[in-house]
DOTOR-719846 format. One record per residue (C-alpha): residue number from 0; residue in one letter; x, y, z. Coordinates in nm, 3 decimals. Layout:
N
+------+------+---------+---------+---------+
| resi | resn |    east |   north |      up |
+------+------+---------+---------+---------+
|  NUM |    A |       X |       Y |       Z |
...
+------+------+---------+---------+---------+
***
This chain:
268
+------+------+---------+---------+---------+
| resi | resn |    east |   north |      up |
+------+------+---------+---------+---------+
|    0 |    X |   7.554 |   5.696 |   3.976 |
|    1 |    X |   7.146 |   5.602 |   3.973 |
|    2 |    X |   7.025 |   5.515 |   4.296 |
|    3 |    X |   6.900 |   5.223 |   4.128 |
|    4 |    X |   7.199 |   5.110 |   3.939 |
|    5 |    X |   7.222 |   4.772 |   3.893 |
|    6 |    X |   6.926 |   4.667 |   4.080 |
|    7 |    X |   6.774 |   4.364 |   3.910 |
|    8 |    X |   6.447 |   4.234 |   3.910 |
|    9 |    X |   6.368 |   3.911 |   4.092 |
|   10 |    X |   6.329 |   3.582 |   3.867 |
|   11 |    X |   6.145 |   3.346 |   4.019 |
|   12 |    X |   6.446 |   3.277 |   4.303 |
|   13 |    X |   6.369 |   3.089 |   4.614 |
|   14 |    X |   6.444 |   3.258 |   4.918 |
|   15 |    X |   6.531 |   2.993 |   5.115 |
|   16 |    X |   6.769 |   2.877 |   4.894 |
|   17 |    X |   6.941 |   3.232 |   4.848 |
|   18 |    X |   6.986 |   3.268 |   5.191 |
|   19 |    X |   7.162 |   2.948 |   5.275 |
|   20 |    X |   7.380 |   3.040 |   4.974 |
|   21 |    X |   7.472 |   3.389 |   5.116 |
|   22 |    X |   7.433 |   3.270 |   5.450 |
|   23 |    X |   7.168 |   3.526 |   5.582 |
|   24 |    X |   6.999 |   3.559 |   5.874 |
|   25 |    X |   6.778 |   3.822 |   5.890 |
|   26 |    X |   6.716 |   4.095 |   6.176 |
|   27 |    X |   6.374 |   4.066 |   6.324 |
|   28 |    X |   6.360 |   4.221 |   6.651 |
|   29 |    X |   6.316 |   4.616 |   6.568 |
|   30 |    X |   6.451 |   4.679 |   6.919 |
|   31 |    X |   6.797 |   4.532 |   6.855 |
|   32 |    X |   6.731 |   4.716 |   6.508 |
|   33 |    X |   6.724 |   5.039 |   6.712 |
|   34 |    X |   6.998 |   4.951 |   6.918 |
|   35 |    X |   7.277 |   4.854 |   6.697 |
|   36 |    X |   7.186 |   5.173 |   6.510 |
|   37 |    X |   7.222 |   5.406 |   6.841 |
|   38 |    X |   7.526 |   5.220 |   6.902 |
|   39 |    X |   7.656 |   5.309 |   6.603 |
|   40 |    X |   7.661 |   5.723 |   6.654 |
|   41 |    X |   7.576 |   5.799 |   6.325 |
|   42 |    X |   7.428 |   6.134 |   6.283 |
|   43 |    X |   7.258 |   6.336 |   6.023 |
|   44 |    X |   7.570 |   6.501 |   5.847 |
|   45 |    X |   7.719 |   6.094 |   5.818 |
|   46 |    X |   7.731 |   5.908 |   5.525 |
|   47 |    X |   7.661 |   5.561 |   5.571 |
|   48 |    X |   7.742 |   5.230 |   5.423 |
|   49 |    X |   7.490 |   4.981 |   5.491 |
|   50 |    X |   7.571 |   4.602 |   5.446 |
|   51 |    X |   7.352 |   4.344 |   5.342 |
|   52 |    X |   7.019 |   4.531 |   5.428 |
|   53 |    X |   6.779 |   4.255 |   5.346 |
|   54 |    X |   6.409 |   4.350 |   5.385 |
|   55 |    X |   6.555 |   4.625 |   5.547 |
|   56 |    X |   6.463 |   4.641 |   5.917 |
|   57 |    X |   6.820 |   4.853 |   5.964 |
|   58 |    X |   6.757 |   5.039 |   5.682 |
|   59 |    X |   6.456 |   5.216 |   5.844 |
|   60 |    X |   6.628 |   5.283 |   6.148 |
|   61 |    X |   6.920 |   5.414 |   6.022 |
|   62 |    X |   6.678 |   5.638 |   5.824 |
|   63 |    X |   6.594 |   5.797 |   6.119 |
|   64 |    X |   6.932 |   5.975 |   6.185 |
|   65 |    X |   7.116 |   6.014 |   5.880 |
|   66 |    X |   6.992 |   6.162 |   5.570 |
|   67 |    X |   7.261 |   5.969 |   5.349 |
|   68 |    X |   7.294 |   5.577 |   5.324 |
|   69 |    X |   7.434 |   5.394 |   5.038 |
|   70 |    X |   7.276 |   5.007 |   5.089 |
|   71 |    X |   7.451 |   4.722 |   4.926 |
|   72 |    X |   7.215 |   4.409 |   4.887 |
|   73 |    X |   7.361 |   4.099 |   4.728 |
|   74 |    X |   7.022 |   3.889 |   4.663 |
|   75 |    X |   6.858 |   4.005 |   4.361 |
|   76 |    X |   6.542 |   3.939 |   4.566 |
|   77 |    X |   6.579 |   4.229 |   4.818 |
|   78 |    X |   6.739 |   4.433 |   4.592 |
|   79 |    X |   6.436 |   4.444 |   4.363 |
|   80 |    X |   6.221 |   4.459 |   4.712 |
|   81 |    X |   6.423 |   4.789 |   4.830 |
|   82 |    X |   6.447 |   4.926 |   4.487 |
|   83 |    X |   6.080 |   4.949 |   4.471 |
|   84 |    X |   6.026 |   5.043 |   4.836 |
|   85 |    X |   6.275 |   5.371 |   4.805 |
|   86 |    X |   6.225 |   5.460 |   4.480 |
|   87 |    X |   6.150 |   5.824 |   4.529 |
|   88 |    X |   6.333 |   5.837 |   4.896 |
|   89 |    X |   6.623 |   6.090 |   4.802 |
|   90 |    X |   6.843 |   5.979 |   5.084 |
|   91 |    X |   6.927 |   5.654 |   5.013 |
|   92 |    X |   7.082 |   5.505 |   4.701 |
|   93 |    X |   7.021 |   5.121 |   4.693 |
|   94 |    X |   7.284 |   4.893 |   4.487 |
|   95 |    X |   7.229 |   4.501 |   4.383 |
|   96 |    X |   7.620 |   4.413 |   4.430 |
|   97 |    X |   7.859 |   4.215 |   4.665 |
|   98 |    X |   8.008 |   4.495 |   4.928 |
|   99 |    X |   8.328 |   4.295 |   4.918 |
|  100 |    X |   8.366 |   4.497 |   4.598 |
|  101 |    X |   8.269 |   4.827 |   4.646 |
|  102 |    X |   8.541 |   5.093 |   4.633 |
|  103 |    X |   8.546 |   5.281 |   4.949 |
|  104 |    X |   8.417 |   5.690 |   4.956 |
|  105 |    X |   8.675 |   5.949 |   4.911 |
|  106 |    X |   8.489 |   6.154 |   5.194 |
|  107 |    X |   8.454 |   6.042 |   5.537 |
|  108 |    X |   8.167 |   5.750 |   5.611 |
|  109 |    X |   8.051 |   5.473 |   5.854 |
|  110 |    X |   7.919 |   5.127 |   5.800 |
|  111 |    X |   7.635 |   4.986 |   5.950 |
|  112 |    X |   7.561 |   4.611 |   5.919 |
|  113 |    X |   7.412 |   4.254 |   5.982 |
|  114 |    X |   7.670 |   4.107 |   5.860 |
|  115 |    X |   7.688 |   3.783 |   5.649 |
|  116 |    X |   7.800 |   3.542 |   5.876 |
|  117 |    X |   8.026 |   3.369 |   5.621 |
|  118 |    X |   8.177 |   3.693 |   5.542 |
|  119 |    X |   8.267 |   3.838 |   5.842 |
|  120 |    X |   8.568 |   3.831 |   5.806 |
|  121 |    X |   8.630 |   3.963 |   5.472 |
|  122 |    X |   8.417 |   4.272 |   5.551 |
|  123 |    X |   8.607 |   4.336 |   5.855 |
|  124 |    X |   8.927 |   4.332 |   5.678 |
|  125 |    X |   8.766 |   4.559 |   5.405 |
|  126 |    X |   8.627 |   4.800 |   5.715 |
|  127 |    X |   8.980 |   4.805 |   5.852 |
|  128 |    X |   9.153 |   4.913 |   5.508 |
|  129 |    X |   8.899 |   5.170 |   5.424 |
|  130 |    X |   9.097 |   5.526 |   5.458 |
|  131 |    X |   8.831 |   5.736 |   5.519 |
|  132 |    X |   8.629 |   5.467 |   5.775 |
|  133 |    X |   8.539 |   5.664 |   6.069 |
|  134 |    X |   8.344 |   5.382 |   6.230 |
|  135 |    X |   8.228 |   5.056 |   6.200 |
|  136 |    X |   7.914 |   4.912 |   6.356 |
|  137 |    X |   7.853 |   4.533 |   6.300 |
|  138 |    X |   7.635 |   4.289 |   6.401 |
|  139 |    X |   7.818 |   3.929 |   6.385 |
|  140 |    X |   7.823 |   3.592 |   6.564 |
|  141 |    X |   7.895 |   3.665 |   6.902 |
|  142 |    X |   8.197 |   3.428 |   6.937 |
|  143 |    X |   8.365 |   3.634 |   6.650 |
|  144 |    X |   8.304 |   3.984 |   6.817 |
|  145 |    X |   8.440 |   3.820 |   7.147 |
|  146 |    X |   8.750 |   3.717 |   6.996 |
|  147 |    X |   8.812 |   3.972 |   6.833 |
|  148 |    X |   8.776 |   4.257 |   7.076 |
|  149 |    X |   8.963 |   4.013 |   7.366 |
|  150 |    X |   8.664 |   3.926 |   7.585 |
|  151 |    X |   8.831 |   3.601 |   7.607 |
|  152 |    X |   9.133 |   3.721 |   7.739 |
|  153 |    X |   9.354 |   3.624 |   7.438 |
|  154 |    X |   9.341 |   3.853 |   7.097 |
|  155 |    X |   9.386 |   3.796 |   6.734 |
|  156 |    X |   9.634 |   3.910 |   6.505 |
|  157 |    X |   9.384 |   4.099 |   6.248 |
|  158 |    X |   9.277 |   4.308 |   6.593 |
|  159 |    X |   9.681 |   4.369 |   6.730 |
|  160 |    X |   9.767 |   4.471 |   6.378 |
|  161 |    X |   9.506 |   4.730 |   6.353 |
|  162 |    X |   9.533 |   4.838 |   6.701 |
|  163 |    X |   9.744 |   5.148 |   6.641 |
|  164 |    X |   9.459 |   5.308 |   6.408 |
|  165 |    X |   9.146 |   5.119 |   6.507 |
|  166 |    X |   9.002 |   5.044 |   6.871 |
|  167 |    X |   8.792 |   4.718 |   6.833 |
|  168 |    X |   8.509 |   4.713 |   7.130 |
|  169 |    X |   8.248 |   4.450 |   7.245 |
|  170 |    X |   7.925 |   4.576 |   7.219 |
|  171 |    X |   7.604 |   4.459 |   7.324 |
|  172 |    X |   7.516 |   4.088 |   7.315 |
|  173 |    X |   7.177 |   3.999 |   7.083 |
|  174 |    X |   6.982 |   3.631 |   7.127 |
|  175 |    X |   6.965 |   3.402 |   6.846 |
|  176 |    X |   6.583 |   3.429 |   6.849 |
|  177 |    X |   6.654 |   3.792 |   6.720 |
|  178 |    X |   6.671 |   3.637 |   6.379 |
|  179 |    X |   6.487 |   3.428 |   6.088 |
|  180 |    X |   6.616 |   3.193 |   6.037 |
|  181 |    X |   6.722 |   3.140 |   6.417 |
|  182 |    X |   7.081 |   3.068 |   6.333 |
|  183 |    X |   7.256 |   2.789 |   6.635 |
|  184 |    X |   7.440 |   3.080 |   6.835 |
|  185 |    X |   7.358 |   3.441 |   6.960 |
|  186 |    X |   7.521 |   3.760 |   6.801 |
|  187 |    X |   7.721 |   4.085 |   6.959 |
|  188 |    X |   7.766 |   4.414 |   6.788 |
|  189 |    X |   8.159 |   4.482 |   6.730 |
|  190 |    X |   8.225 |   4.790 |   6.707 |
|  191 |    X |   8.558 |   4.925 |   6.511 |
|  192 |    X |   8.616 |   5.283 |   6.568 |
|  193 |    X |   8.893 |   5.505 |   6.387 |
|  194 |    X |   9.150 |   5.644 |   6.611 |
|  195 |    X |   9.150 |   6.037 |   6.532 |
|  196 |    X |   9.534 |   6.032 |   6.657 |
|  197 |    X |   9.746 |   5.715 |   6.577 |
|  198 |    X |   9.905 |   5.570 |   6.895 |
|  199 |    X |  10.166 |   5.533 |   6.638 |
|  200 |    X |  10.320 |   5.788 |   6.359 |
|  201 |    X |  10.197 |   5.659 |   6.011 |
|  202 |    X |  10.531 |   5.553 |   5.903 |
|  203 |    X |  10.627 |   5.296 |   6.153 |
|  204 |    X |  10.254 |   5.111 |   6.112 |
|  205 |    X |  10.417 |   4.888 |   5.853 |
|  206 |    X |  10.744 |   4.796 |   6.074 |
|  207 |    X |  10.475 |   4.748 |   6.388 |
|  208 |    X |  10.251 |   4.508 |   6.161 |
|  209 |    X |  10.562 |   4.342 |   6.062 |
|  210 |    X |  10.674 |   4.283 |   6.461 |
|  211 |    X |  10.278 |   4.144 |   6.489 |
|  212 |    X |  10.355 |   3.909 |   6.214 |
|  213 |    X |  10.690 |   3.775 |   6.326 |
|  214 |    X |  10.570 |   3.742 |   6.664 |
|  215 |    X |  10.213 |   3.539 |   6.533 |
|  216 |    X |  10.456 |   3.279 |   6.367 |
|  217 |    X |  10.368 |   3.057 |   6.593 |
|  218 |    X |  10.748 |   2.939 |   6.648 |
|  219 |    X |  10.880 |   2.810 |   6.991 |
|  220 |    X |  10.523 |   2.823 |   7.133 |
|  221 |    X |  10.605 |   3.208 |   7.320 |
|  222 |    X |  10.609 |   3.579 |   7.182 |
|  223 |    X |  10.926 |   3.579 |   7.289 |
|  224 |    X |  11.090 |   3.279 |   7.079 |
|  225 |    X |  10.919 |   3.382 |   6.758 |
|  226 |    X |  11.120 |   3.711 |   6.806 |
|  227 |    X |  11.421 |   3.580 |   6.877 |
|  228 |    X |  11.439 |   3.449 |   6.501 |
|  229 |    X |  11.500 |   3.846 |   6.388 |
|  230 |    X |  11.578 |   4.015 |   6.746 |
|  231 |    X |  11.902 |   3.944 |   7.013 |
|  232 |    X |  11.782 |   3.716 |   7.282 |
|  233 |    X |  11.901 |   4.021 |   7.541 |
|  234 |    X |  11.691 |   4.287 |   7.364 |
|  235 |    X |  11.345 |   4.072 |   7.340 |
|  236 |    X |  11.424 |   3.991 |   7.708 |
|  237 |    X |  11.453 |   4.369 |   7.771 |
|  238 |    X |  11.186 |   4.471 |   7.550 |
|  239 |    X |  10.943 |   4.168 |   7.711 |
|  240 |    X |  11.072 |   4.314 |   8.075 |
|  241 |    X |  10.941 |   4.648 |   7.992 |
|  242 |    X |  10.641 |   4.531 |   7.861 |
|  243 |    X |  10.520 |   4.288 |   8.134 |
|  244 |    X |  10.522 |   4.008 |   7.928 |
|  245 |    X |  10.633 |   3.652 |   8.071 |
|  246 |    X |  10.853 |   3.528 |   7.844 |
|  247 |    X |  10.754 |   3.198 |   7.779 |
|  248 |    X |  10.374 |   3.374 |   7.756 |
|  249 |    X |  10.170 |   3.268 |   7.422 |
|  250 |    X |  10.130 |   3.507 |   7.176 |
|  251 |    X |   9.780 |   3.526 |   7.213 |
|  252 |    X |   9.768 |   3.649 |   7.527 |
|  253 |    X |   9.971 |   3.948 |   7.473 |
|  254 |    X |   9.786 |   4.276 |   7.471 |
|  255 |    X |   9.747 |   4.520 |   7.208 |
|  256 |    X |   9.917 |   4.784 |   7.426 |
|  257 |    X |  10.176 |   4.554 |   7.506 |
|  258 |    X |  10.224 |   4.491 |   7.180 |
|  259 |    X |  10.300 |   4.898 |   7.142 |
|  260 |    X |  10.577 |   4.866 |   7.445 |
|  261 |    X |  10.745 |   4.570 |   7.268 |
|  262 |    X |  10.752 |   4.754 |   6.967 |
|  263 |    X |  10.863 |   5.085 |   7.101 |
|  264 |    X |  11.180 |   4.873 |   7.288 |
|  265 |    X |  11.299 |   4.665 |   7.011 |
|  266 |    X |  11.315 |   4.980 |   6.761 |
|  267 |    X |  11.521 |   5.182 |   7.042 |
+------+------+---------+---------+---------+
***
C-alpha cells in the first residue's frame, strides 16, 4: 500500500471544530513526548502503530528509535499536514483513516498513542484483541489508566479478562497543562504488555473469561453469590477459601490473580 494512501487534502476545515468532534487534545510538552516513547521500549527492529499522531510531536520521537511506524490520523487536516511533512521519509507510512478500523499486522508490532479520549476504550479493546500485539503504550485520562491497571484498589472486568495474556501497568502520571487544548483532568500512560507465556493454556482462556463474566453479573452484591448461580455453594466456598477472598467481598475488589485461583478451584 502507498504511504500516502488515502491521505486527503484539507478543505477549508476548522480545527477547532474537528477537534471537539474527535475529541483531541494535543501533546505539547516534547518531554512527556520523549517519555511516553522511552516508556514504550520500542526499538529499531519494531514495527509500530501510531494512533492519532496529530501535528505529530510523537511521531518525531518515535522516529528516533524505530525505523518503521505506520501513523493513523483521522482529521483530514493533519493527515494532509503529515503527508506533506514525510513525503520522502521511507520509514513511516502515514494513513487518513479511523484506527478503530485498521486490520491488525500479521507480524509482530507495538502501538504507540495519545489516545482520543472518547475512544479509549474502543482502542484498548482493539489493542487487547490484536494477535500479534506485543505492547501497548498509551497515553489516556489518568482516571481511566488508574482504573484500569487497579491503582484504586478495585479492577475492571475488561483488565481481569485479559489478565491471563496481557499485564496492564500504571505508568507515569502527565499534567493537564501538557496539552492544547488543556483538557479538565491530567493523563497517565497505561501500559498493556503481552505475556510471552500465558498464566493460562490457550484453551481454557474462553472458560476463564466466562468465570469473569458470571462473576461481573453483578448478582447478590459478592463474587461469591454471582457464582453460586452456575457453581455448588460448597465448591465457591472452597474455591473463595483458597483464594483469599471474603465471601461476601465485591467483585471489584477481587484481584486478577485471585481471579486465576478461583478459576483453577472451581475447574478441579
Amino acid at each position: 500500500m502507498s504511504r500516502h494512501h488515502s491521505l486527503s487534502r484539507a478543505r477549508g476545515s476548522d480545527p477547532a471544530t474537528t477537534r471537539k468532534r474527535l475529541s483531541q487534545n494535543f501533546l505539547t510538552d516534547a518531554r512527556a513526548a520523549r517519555l511516553i516513547v522511552h516508556a514504550s521500549g520500542v526499538t529499531a527492529d519494531d514495527l509500530v502503530l501510531e494512533v492519532g499522531p496529530g501535528d505529530g510531536i510523537l511521531t518525531r520521537q518515535l522516529l528516533t528509535v524505530s525505523g518503521r511506524v505506520r501513523a493513523y490520523e483521522k482529521d483530514r487536516r493533519y493527515a494532509a499536514l503529515l503527508g506533506r511533512r514525510y513525503a520522502d521519509d521511507p520509514r513511516i507510512q502515514l494513513y487518513h483513516r479511523d484506527f478503530r478500523t485498521v486490520r491488525p499486522p500479521r507480524e509482530p508490532f507495538a502501538v504507540v498513542a495519545n489516545v482520543p479520549f472518547a475512544i479509549t476504550t474502543d482502542i484498548v479493546r482493539w489493542c487487547l484483541a490484536a494477535g500479534g500485539l506485543t505492547s501497548a503504550t498509551l497515553l489516556t485520562q489518568l482516571e481511566f489508566a488508574r482504573k484500569h491497571s487497579g491503582d484504586y484498589g478495585r479492577w475492571t472486568k475488561l483488565t481481569v479478562a485479559h489478565w491471563p495474556t496481557t499485564a496492564i501497568e500504571l505508568g507515569a502520571r502527565v499534567g493537564r497543562h501538557s496539552f492544547h487544548p488543556v483538557p479538565r483532568v491530567d493523563a497517565a500512560v497505561l501500559r498493556l504488555r503481552n505475556r510471552p507465556e500465558p498464566l493460562l493454556p490457550h484453551e481454557q482462556l474462553g472458560a476463564f473469561r466466562a468465570l469473569v463474566e458470571l462473576g461481573f453479573s453483578g448478582v447478590g452484591g459478592s463474587v461469591a453469590a454471582s457464582l453460586r448461580r452456575e457453581f455448588p455453594a460448597r465448591a465457591v466456598r472452597s474455591a473463595c477459601g483458597a483464594a483469599g477472598v471474603p465471601l461476601e467481598q465485591p467483585v471489584g475488589l477481587v484481584s486478577p490473580d485471585r481471579w486465576l485461583t478461583l478459576y483453577r478451584a472451581l475447574r478441579a
